[in-house]
N, C-alpha and C positions, 0 to 999 in steps of 0.2 A: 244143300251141299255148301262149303265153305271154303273157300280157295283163300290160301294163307295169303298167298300175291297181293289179291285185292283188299288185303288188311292191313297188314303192317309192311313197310320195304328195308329197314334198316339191318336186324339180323337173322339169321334161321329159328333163333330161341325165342326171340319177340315175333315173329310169324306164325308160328308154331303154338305156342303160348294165346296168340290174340284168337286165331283160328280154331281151339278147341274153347277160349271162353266162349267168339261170338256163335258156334254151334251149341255150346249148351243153354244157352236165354234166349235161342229162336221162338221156341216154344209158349215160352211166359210171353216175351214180347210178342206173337200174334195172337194170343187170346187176351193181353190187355189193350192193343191197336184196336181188335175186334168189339170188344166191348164199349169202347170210348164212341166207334164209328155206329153201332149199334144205335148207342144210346143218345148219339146225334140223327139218325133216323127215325128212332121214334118219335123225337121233338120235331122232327121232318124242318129238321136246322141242313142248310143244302152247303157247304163250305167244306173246301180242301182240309185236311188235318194236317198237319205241322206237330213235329218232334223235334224238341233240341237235340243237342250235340255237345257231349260235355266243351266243347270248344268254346260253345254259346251260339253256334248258328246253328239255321233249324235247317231240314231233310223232311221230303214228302214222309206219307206213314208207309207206300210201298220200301221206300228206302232202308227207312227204320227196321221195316219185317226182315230185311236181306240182308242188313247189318248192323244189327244191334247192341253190336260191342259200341259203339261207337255212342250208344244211349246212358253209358255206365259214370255214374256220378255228373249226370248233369244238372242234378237238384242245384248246386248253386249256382250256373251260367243262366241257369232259368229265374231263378230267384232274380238277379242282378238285371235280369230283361226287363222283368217285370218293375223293379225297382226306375230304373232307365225311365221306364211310360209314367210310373205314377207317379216318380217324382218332377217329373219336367227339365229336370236337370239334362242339359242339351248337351254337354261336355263334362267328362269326371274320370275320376281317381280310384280305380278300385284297389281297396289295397285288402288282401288276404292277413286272414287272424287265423289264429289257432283256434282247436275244435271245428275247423272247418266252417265258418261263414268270413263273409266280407264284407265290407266297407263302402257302401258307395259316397262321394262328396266332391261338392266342384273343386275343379284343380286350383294350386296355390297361385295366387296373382303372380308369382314367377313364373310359372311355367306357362310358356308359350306355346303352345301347342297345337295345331290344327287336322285333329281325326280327319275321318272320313263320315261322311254323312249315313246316316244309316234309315 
């Protein structure tokens, strides 16, 4: 079941709206959770599973199963995580392109900046 509440709060048509997406990709989403967590049991790999968040933070796989809207277009915050680790770059600039990828690159010696540690 889907409770528009715990999805969207801004207006009836965005609750509404987020509530029958994230009801209709329950389904896909726990037989792909399933699979992934399966296929880390076989390798008898013992580790919590982690989902992004198109935001770029991650949500247990329970989470994900109960709210999967929230999974939708996270290929690039993921991409950009991954980027984050491999590149070593410990502070950066993402900057969005068209066709949907981005950018990642340390900030301009202007910019003074101080994130949060992650």
């Amino acid at each position: 079941m889907t409770l528009s509440a715990e999805i969207a709060s801004i207006s009836l048509l965005e609750r509404e709206n987020s509530a029958i997406l994230n009801a209709a990709v329950c389904s896909v989403v726990r037989r792909a959770i399933g699979a992934v967590q399966e296929a880390l049991a076989d390798r008898k790999i013992e580790a919590r599973l982690f989902i992004v968040q198109n935001d770029g933070s991650v949500m247990d796989a329970d989470y994900a199963e109960r709210y999967p809207i929230f999974t939708v277009a996270s290929g690039p915050a993921a991409s950009i995580r991954g980027a984050v680790f491999l590149s070593g770059i410990e502070n950066g600039v993402v900057r969005r392109r068209r066709a949907g990828y981005s950018v990642l690159s340390p900030p301009p010696r202007s910019c003074i900046w101080r994130g949060p540690t992650v």
